[in-house]
Every structure is written in structure tokens, then in C-alpha cells.
C-alpha positions as CSV (number, residue, x, y, z in Angstrom):
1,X,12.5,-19.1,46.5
2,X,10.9,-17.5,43.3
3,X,13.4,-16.4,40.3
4,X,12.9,-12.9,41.1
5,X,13.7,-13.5,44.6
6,X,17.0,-15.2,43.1
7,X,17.3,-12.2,40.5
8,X,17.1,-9.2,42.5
9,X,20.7,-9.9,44.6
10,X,21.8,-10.4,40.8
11,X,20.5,-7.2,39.2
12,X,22.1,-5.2,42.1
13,X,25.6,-6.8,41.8
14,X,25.7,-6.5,38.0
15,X,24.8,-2.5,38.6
16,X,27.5,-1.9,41.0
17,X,29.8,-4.2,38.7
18,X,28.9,-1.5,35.9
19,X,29.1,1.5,38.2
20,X,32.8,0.6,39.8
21,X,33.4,-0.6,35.7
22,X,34.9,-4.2,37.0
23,X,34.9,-5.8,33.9
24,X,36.4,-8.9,35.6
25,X,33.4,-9.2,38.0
26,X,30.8,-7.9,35.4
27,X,31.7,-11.0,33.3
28,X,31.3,-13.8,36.3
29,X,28.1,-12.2,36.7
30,X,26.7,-12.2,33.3
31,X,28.2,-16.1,32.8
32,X,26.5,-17.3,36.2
33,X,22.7,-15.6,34.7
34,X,20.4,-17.6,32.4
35,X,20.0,-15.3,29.1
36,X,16.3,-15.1,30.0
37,X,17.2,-13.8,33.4
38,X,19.9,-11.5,32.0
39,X,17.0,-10.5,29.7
40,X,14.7,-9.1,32.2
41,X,17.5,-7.4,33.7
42,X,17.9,-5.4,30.4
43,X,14.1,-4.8,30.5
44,X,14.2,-3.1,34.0
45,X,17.0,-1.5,32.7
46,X,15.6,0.3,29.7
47,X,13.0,1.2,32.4
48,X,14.2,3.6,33.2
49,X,14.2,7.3,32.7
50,X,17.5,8.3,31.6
51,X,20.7,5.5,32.1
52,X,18.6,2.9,31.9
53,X,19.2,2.9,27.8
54,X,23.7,3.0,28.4
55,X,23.3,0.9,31.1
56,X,21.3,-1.6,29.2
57,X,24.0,-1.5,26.1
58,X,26.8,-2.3,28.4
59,X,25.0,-5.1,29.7
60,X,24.6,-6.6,26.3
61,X,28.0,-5.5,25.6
62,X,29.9,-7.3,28.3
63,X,28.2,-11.0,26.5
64,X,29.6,-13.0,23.8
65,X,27.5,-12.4,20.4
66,X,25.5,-15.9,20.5
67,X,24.8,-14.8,23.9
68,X,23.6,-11.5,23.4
69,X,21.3,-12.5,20.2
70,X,19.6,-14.9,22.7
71,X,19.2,-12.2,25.7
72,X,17.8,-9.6,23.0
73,X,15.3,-12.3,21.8
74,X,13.4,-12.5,25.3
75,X,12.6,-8.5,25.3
76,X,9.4,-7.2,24.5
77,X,9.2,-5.2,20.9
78,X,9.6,-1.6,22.8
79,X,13.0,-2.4,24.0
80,X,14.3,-4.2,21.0
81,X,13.3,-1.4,19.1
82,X,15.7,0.8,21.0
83,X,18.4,-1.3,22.0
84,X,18.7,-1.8,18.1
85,X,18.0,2.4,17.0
86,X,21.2,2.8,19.3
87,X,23.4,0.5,17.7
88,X,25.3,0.8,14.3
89,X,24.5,-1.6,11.1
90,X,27.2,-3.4,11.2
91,X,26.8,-5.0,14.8
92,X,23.2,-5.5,14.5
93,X,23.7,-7.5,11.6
94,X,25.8,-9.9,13.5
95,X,22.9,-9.8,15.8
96,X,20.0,-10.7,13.3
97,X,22.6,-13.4,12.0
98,X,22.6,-15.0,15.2
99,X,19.2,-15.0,16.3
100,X,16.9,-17.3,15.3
101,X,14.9,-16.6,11.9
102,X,11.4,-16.0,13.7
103,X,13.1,-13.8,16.2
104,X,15.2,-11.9,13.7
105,X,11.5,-11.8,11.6
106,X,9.9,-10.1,14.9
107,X,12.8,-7.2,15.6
108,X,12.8,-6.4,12.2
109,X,9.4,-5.6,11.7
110,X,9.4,-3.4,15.0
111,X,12.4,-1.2,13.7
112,X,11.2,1.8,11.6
113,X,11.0,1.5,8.0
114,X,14.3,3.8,6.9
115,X,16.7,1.2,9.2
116,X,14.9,-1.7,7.7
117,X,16.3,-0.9,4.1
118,X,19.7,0.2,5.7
119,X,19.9,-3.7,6.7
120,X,18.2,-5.2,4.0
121,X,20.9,-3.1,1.4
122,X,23.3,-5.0,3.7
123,X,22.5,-8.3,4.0
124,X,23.5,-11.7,1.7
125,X,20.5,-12.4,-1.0
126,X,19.4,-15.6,0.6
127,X,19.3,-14.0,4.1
128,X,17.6,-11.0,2.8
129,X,14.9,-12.8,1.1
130,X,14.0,-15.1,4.0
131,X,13.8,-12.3,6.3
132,X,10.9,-10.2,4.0
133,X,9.3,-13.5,3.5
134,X,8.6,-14.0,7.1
135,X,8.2,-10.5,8.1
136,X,5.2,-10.6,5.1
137,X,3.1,-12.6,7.3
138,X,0.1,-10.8,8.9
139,X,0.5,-10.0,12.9
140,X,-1.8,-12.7,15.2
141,X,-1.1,-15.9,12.3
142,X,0.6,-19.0,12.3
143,X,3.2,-17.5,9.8
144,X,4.0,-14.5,11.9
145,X,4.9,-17.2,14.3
146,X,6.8,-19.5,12.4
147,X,10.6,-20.0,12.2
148,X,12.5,-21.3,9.7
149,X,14.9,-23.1,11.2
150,X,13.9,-26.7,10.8
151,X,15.4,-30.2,9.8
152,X,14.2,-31.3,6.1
153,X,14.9,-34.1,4.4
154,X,14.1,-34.8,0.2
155,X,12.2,-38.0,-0.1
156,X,13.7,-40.5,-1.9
157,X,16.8,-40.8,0.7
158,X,18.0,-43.7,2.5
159,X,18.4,-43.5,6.2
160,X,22.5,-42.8,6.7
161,X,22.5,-40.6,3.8
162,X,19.3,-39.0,5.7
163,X,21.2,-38.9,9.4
164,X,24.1,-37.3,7.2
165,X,21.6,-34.6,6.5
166,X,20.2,-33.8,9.5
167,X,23.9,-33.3,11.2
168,X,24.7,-30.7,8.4
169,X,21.6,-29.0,9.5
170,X,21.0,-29.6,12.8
171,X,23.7,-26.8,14.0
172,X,21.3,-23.9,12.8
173,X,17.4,-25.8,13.6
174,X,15.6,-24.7,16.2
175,X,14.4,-28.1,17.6
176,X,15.9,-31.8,15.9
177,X,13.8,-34.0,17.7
178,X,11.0,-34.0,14.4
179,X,12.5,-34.3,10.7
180,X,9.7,-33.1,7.8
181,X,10.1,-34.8,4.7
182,X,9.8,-32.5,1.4
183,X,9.2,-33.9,-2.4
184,X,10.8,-31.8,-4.8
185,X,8.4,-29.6,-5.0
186,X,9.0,-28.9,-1.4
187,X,5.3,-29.9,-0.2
188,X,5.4,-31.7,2.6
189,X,5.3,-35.1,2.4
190,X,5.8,-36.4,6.1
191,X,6.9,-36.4,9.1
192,X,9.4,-38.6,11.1
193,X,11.4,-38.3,14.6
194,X,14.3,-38.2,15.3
195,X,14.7,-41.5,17.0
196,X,12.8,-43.8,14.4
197,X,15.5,-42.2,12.2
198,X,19.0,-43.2,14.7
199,X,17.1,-46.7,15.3
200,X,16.3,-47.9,11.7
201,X,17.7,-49.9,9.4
202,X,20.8,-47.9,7.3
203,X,19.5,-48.6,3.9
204,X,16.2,-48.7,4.8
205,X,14.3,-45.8,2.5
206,X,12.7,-43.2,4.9
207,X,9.5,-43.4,2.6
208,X,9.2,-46.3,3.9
209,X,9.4,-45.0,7.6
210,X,7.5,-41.9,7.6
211,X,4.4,-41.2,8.9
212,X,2.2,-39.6,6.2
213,X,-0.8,-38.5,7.4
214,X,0.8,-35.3,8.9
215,X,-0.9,-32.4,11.0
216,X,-0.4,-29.3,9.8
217,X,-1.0,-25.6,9.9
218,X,-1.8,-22.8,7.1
219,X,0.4,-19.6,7.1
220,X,-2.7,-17.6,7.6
221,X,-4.5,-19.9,10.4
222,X,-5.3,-17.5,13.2
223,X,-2.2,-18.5,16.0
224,X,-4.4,-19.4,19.2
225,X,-5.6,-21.9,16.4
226,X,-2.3,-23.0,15.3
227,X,-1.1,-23.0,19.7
228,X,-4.5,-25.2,20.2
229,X,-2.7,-27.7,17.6
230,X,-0.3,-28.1,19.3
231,X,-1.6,-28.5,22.8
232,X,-4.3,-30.7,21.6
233,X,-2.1,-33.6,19.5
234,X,1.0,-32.7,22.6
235,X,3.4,-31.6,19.9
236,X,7.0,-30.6,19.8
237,X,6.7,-28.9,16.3
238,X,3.9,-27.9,14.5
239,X,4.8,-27.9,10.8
240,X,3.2,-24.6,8.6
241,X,2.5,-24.9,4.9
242,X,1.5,-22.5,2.6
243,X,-2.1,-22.5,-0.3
244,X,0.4,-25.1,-2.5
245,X,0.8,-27.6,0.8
246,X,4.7,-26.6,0.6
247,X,6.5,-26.0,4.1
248,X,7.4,-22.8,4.5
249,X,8.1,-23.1,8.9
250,X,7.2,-24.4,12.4
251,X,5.5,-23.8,15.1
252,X,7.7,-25.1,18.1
253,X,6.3,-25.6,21.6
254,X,7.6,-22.7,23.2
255,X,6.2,-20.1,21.0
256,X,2.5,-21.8,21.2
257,X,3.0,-21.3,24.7
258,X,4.1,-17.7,24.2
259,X,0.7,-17.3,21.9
260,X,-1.3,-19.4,24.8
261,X,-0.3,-16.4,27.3
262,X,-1.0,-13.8,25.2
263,X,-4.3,-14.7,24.4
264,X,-5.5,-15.5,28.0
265,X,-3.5,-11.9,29.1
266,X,-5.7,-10.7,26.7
267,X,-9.2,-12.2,27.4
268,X,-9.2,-11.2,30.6
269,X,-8.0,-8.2,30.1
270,X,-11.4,-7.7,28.0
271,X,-13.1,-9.6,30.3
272,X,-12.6,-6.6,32.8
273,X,-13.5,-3.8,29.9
274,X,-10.0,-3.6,29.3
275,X,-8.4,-2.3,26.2
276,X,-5.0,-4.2,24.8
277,X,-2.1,-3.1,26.6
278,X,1.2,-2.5,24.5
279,X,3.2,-3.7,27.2
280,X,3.3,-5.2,30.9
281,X,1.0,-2.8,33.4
282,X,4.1,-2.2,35.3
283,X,5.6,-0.6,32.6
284,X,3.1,0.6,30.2
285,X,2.5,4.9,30.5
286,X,-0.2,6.3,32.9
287,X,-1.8,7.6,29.4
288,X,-1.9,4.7,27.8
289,X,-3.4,2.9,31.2
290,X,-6.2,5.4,31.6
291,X,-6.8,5.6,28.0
292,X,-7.5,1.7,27.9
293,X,-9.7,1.3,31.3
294,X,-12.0,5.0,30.5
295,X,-13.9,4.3,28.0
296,X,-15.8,1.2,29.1
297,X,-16.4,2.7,32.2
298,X,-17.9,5.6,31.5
299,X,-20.2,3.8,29.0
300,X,-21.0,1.2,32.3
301,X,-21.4,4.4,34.4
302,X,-24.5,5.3,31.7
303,X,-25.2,1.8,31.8
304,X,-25.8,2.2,35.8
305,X,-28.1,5.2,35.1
306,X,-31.3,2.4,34.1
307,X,-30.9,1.4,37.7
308,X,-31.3,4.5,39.5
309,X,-34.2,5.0,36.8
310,X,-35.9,1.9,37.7
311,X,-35.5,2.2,41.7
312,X,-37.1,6.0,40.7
313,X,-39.8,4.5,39.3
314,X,-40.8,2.2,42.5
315,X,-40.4,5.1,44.9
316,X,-43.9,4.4,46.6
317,X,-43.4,0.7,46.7
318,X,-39.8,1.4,48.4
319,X,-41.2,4.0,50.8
320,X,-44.4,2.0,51.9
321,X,-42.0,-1.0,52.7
322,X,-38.4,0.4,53.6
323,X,-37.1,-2.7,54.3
324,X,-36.5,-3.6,50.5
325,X,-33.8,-1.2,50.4
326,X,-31.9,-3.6,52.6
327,X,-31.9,-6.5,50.1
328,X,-31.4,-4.8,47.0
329,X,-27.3,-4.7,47.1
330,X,-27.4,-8.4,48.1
331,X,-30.1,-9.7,45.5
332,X,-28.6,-7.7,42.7
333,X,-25.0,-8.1,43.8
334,X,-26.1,-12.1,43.5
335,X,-27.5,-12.1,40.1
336,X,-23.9,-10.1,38.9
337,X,-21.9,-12.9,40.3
338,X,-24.0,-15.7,38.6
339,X,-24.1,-14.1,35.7
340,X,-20.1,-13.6,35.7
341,X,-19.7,-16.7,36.7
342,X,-21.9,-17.6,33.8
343,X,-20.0,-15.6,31.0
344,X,-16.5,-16.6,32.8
345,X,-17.8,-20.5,32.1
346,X,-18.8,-19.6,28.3
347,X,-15.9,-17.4,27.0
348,X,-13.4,-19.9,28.4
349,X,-15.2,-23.0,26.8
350,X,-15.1,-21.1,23.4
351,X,-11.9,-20.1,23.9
352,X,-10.4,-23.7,24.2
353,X,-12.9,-24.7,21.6
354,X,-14.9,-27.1,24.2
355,X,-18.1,-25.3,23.5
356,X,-19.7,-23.7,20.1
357,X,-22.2,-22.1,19.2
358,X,-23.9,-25.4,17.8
359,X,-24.1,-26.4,21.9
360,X,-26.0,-23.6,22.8
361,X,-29.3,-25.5,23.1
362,X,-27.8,-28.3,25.9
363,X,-25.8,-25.4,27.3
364,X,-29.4,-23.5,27.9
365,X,-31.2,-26.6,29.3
366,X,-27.8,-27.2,31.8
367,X,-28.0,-23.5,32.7
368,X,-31.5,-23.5,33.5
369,X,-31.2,-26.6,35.7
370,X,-27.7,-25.2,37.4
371,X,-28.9,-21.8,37.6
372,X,-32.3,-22.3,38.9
373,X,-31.1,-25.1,41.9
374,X,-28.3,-22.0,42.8
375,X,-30.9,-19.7,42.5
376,X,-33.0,-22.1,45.6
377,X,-30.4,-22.4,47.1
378,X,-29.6,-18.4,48.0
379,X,-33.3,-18.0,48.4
380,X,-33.3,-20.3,51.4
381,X,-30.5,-18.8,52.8
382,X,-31.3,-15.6,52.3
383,X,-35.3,-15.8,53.5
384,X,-34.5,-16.1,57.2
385,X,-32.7,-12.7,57.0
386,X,-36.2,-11.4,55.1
387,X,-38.0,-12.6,57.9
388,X,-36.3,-10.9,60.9
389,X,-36.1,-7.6,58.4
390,X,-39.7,-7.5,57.4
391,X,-41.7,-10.1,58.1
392,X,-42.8,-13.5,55.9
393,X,-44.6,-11.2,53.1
394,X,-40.7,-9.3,52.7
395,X,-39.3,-12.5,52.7
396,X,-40.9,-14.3,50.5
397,X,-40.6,-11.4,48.1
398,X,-36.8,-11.5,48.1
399,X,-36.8,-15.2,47.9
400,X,-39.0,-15.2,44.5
401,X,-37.0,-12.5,43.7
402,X,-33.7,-14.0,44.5
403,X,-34.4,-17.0,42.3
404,X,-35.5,-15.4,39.5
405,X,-32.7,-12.5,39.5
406,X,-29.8,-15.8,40.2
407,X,-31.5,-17.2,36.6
408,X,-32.0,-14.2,35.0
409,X,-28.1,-13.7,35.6
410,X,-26.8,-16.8,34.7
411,X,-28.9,-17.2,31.6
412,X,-27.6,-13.9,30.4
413,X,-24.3,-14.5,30.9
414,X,-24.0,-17.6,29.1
415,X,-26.2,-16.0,26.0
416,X,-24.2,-12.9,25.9
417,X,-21.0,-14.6,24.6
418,X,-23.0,-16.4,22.1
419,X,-24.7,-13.2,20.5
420,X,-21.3,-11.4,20.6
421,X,-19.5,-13.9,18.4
422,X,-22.7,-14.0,16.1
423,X,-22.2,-10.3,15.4
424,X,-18.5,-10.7,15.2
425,X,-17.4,-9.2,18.4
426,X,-15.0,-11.1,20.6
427,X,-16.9,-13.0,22.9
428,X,-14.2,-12.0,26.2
429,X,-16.2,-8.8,26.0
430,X,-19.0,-10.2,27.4
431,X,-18.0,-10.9,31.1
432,X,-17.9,-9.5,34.5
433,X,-18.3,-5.6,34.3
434,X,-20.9,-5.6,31.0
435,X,-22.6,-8.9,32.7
436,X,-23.2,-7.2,35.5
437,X,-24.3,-3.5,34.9
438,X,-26.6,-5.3,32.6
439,X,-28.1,-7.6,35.7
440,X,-27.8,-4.5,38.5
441,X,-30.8,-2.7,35.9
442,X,-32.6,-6.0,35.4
443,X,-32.6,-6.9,38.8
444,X,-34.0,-3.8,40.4
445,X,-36.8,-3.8,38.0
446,X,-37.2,-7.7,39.0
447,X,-36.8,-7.4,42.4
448,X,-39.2,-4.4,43.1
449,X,-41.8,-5.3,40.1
450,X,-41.9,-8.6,42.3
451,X,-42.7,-6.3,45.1
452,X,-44.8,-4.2,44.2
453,X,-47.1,-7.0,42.6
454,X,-46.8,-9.4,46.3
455,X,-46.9,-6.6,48.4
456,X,-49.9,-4.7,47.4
457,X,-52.2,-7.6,46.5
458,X,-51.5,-8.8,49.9
């Protein structure tokens, strides 16, 4: 059974919970969900038209405050923003107190700039200062990501005095399993876990224990590069420094993941010619959904214009041999899936870093070996069918044709990713609908140029 399956009973019973106000009941409810769970209650909640914003609050209400900082954490910006318009200061303070620093960093930067200095007036110096610090840090970077909740230790410390440490700060970290070791200069000095630290020697010096050749992230790396970090060296923690090597944060596992998604989410969104969605396509407005998926269609529906132009142009080949017509969604269709396959192949390798531009001469030579055998190999299978249709001169013309339209394709679609990241554009842009309306022009002027060259010499 999937969570939503095990959700949906929930969602019902805390709505008639709220609806006959059994407070009693409401509470088992609440206790028995996961915060994430309760979380995407909320969401649906605030989905709606016009309870969904009351009903949400008394959800949130009816949870202890630790409780209600985490659920409030797992919504998307939208809804934080008005769960938190709809409360007064003094409660949302307790809120932001609770959650964790890179989550408080995230809803304060969505709330609108008057209620920002309402809390800021409000808050304890320290607190306040943190908060602008990490809500300084551009969208889409390593710092925007960071929290900075973490275990440090000075240098210079023995190992009790350093376990001493860690339980007075342990309470607030988000993860304990990794300790960073700071000079007093606060640049990061090492690193050291958690259990080299409870298994060594009390008096031992943990300079003496750390490992110092540490990986690390800039505050201004781009954060696919910073999740790639730590999916590549299978970290827990990926500590961030800033231009003077000093830490300033982490990168913990589940928010590299939450970066991971978003940037595949968003590849393939471009990958279909579609614009950045502010929020999931279930709940984003009909406006915004047309406005993101029109433009590059109508520019593809221009794009499609060369082919009608080029099938205009071979009118007296097409009408002395009608039996083209027959092949011309299939050998075009073809090249548009080879070359999509193509692209797919390309954006993902750079995407993962596996490929670069500096492999684009052995990509080419693999290309022209892969695509050319495919390229055979639908020509064969195909050339029967041109035989039954039109007779060996009609199939041998869609069996040229097939293999050169199949590497046309292909070749293409690898390239295009290439030249798009030369000139700066994201490379995602380069698949399946682009890939294609390019091939469907090429290949009619292939397929029927092929033609019209076989058919009248013969």
C-alpha cells in the first residue's frame, strides 16, 4: 500500500474530527501522523478555495510547537507564506525559534518585506543576525541551502573535554554523526565522526585524530554542484565555507536530495519545452500552466511550417510516386526518436557531470557507430514493407533514406546539447520537442531529395 493510500483514510478522519470539533479525537489523529504526512495534509488543505486556509490553522493548531515548526517546514513556499501572513508575531516567532536555521532562512525570505522587519525588530541580536546572514545567500547556491545547525569543535581540545562539547550542542544540530573542527579564526580545519570521537583515547588531542584533508563547498557553488558532492564522496554532511575558508554551514543529505529532485523536476520539464513551474502541476493555476507550455509551442508550430514547405517543394516527385507518402510519418517519426533518444543520453551525462564538452570528439565517433548500426537496422526492417508498397526502387529509397534520416537524428541530438551550453543556454532545452521539429524538416527534405534523385535517374 502506497503512503497516500495510507493517508487518504487519515485526511478524512482529521476533517470530520475538525468539523464535529472533537478535540479529544483530533489530537490521537495528529499524534498517530508522521509531521511530513500531517504536512501534506495542510497542503491539500490550503488547496482549497475558501476553508481550506481556517481549516489548515487548526490543523497546525491542535500540535505541540516543536511539532508544528517541523510540519510547517515540509510545505512548499506558497503555503508557508500564508499560513504565516495569518498568524500574529508573537507565535510565529516561537515558530522560526523552533525550526531549523535553514528552514527558518527559507520562510523568511518568502514572507513580504514589511513582516520581515516586524520580526527582525523582534528578535534577540544573535538570532537576528544569523537569520539575515543566511537569507543573504543567492537562490539556487550552496549557501541558500545551508543550515547552521552543526557540531564544532576549537582545535587544540582533548577528546572528553571535546565529547563535553558536542553534548552541549548536539540538542540544537541538525545531524551529530560528523564533528568540523574550527581554528580560532573559525576556518575549517577538519573533520572527524562521531564515532572516532566516543572510541578514542580521553586525553588523546583531536588534532591528532582528525582527518584534514576535508571536502568542502563554497557559499556561492551552484547547489546541483554542492548535491553532486555529496552523492559522489556518499556523505552525511557536506561542510560550506566562505572566500576566507571559514565555515559558515552544511549541506546535510536530505537537502542534497531535495536539490537532486528539483533539478531533475526541472530538466525534464525543459526537456518537454516547459517553462519552471512555481509549484506542483496539480496545484499550480490554469494561467500559469498555459503560460509556461505556449510559448514553445507556438514557436515549434513555425518550426513545423519548413516541413510542409519542403514536402511543397517535392510535389511532382510525391505525385509521380504516391507511395512515399506512406513512409514519410514512419521515417521522420524514426529520426525524432533517435534523435531524442540522442539528446536524452547527452543532457543527462552532463547533468551528472559523466560527459563534457571536452568528450565531444569520442562521443561523435560512438554516435556515428551506434547511430548508423540503428540506422541498418530499421532499414532492413522497414524495406520489406517498401517492397510490398512500391516496389524494390521505393524500397530501397526509404531504406537509404531511413539510415541516413536515423544518423542525421542522432547526430543532432547529441550536438545540440553541446552548442547550447557553448552559448550559455541550458543544455535540457535541447531534447525531445526542439530535437524533433528540427528532424521532422530535415527529414522530409532527406527522405524526398533521396527520392527524387533514385527515382528519376532510374
Amino acid at each position: 500500500m502506497s503512503p497516500d493510500d495510507t493517508l487518504q483514510p487519515h485526511h478524512a478522519a482529521l476533517l470530520r474530527a475538525l468539523e464535529e470539533e472533537d478535540s479529544e479525537r483530533l489530537g490521537v489523529l495528529l499524534r498517530e501522523l508522521r509531521s511530513a504526512d500531517i504536512g501534506e495534509v495542510v497542503e491539500d488543505a490550503l488547496g482549497e478555495e475558501s476553508e481550506g486556509l481556517p481549516v489548515a490553522l487548526a490543523l497546525l493548531d491542535g500540535l505541540p510547537l516543536e511539532r508544528r515548526a517541523n510540519v510547517l517546514g515540509y510545505l512548499p513556499g506558497d503555503e508557508q507564506r500564508a499560513v504565516a501572513q495569518a498568524m500574529e508575531d508573537k507565535p510565529l516567532l516561537l515558530l522560526l525559534e523552533e525550526m531549523g536555521s535553514d528552514e527558518r532562512a527559507d520562510l523568511f525570505k518568502v514572507l513580504h518585506e514589511d513582516r520581515r522587519e516586524a520580526l527582525l525588530r523582534r528578535m534577540a541580536h544573535r538570532e537576528r543576525e544569523e537569520l539575515k546572514r543566511l537569507a543573504s545567500y543567492e537562490e539556487g547556491t550552496g549557501g541558500a541551502i545551508m543550515t547552521a545547525d552543526y557540531v564544532a569543535v576549537p582545535t587544540g581540545m582533548t577528546v572528553s573535554r571535546a565529547l563535553m562539547r558536542v553534548r552541549q550542542t548536539a540538542p540544537d544540530a541538525e545531524t551529530v554523526y560528523q564533528l568540523y573542527i574550527v581554528d580560532a579564526e573559525g576556518r575549517l580545519a577538519g573533520t572527524m565522526s562521531l564515532r572516532q570521537l566516543m572510541v578514542a583515547r580521553p586525553g588523546a588531542l583531536i588534532d591528532e585524530l582528525m582527518i584534514k584533508d576535508v571536502i568542502s563547498a563554497s557559499v556561492d557553488e551552484p547547489q546541483e554542484e554542492v548535491a553532486r558532492t555529496v552523492a559522489r564522496y556518499d556523505l552525511l554532511a557536506l561542510p560550506v565555507v566562505d572566500a576566507e575558508g571559514c565555515l559558515v554551514g552544511i549541506v546535510t543529505h536530505d537537502d542534497a536530495m531535495d536539490v537532486v529532485e528539483s533539478e531533475a523536476t526541472e530538466d525534464i520539464h525543459k526537456g518537454m519545452s516547459i517553462g519552471a513551474l512555481e509549484d506542483g502541476v496539480s496545484r499550480v493555476p490554469l494561467w500559469s500552466l498555459y503560460r509556461k507550455r505556449v510559448t514553445w509551442l507556438v514557436l515549434l508550430v513555425f518550426g513545423n511550417l519548413f516541413s510542409g514547405a519542403g514536402i511543397a517543394y517535392f510535389e511532382e516527385t510525391i505525385a509521380a510516386q504516391v507511395a512515399l507518402v506512406f513512409f514519410l510519418p514512419l521515417l521522420i517519426g524514426s529520426g525524432g526518436n533517435a534523435g531524442a533518444q540522442a539528446a536524452t543520453l547527452m543532457v543527462r551525462g552532463m547533468a551528472t557531470g559523466d560527459v563534457g564538452v571536452k568528450d565531444w570528439g569520442k562521443l561523435l565517433g560512438r554516435e556515428l557507430l551506434v547511430a548508423g548500426s540503428l540506422g541498418l537496422t530499421m532499414a532492413l526492417a522497414v524495406a520489406p514493407i517498401g517492397v510490398i508498397r512500391g516496389g524494390e526502387a521505393v524500397a530501397m529509397v526509404v531504406a537509404v533514406s531511413m539510415v541516413s534520416i536515423v544518423l542525421f537524428g542522432s547526430l543532432l541530438g547529441m550536438c545540440l546539447p553541446f552548442v547550447l551550453d557553448r552559448l550559455g543556454w541550458d543544455p535540457a532545452t535541447a531534447s525531445a520537442p526542439l530535437v524533433t521539429t528540427v528532424i521532422d524538416a530535415s527529414g522530409v527534405v532527406i527522405y524526398f531529395g533521396f527520392a527524387t534523385a533514385m527515382l528519376s535517374g532510374g
